[in-house]
N, C-alpha and C positions, 0 to 999 in steps of 0.2 A: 506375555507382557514384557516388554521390553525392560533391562534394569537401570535403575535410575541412579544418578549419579551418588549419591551416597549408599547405596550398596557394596558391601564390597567384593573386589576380584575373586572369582574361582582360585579356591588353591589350584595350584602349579604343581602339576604331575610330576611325580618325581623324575629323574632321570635315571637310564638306567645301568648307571655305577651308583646310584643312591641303590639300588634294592638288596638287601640279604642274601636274596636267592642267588642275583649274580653272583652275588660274592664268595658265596659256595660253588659256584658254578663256575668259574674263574679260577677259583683255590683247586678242583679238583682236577683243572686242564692242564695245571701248574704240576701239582703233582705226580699228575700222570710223566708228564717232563722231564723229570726228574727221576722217577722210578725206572720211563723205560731204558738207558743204558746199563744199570743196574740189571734188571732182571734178563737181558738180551743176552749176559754175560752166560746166567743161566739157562737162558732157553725157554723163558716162562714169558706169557703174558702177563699183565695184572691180576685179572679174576683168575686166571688159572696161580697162581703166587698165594694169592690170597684161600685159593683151596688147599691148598701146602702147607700155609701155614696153620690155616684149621685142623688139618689131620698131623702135622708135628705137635701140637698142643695136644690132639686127641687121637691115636688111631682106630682102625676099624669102627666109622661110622656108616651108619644109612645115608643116603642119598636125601629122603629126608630130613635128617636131622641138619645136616652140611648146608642143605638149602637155607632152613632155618635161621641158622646162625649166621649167613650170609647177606639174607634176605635174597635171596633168590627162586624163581620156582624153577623144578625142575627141569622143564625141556628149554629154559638156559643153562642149566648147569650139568646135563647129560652128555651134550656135544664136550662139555670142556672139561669132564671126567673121562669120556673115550679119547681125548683130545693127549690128553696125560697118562694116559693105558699106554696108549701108542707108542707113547715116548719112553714107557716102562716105569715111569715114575709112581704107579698106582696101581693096583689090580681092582674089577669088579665080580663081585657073581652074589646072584640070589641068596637069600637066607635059607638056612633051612629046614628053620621051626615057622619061617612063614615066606613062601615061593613072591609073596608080591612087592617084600621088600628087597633091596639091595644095599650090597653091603660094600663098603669102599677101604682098603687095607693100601698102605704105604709099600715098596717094594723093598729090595735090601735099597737098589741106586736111590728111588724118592725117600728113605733115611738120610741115605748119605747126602744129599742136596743138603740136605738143614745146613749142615758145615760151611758151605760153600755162599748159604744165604744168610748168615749168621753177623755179617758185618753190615746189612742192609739199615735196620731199624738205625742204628749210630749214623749212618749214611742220610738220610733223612733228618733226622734231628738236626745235623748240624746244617742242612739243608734253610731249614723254618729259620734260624739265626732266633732260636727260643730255648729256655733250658728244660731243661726235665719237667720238673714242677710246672713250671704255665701250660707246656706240652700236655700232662696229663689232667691240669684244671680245664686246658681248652678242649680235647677231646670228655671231658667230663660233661660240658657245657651243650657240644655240640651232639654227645646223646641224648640229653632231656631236652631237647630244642625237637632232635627226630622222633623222639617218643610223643612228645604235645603236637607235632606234625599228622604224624599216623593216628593220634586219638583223633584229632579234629577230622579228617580223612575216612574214618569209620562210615558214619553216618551216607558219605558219598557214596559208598560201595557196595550198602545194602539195597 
């Protein structure tokens, strides 16, 4: 049926700088921008930095666990743990109260990187042109924004 002059217009699709997701998607292209001369200095990609920084916070994990905390599954984060072996930044090898885990240890040199990445976080901050506090209320935000993401997301996957 055709619509009659007193109906009104279909909403108008947003554009797409109106959407959230761009905007995280935008923010993390930025990011990336910014990080890689930063981390080139060191030798590191992003995801490999970001597993650096998980085992200077914690060493000798699983392979599992690192994923976890990452969100990544492993045969993305396999290549970029032999990736970081190579470079001597990391060591792997099997557990050996259970052969089918692996275990990821820092080396003396991927200790010693921490030093050398340790200006990075300041470097970013002053990056965002945000202070500390918003910094940490906007990453506050934007994990219960990923967590309500991944809950609603559940149901898809079963």
């Amino acid at each position: 049926m055709p619509a009659s002059p007193a109906d009104p217009p279909p909403p108008a699709f947003p554009r797409v700088d109106e959407f959230l997701c761009f905007a995280f998607y935008a923010a993390s292209h930025a990011f990336t921008r910014v990080y890689k001369p930063l981390l080139d200095k060191l030798g590191l990609t992003y995801p490999q930095y970001l597993v650096m920084v998980a085992l200077w916070d914690a060493d000798d994990q699983t392979v599992g666990g690192i994923g976890e905390k990452l969100g990544l599954e492993s045969s993305t984060l396999t290549p970029l743990l032999k990736r970081l072996e190579a470079l001597g930044h990391v060591t792997r090898a099997r557990d050996a109260a259970d052969e089918r885990v692996v275990r990821v240890r820092l080396t003396a040199q991927g200790g010693a990187l921490r030093e050398a990445a340790l200006g990075i976080p300041g470097c970013i901050l002053a990056a965002t042109g945000l202070d500390l506090p918003r910094v940490m209320a906007l990453q506050k935000e934007v994990t219960q924004l990923r967590a309500a993401l991944e809950r609603a997301a559940q149901p898809a996957q079963a």
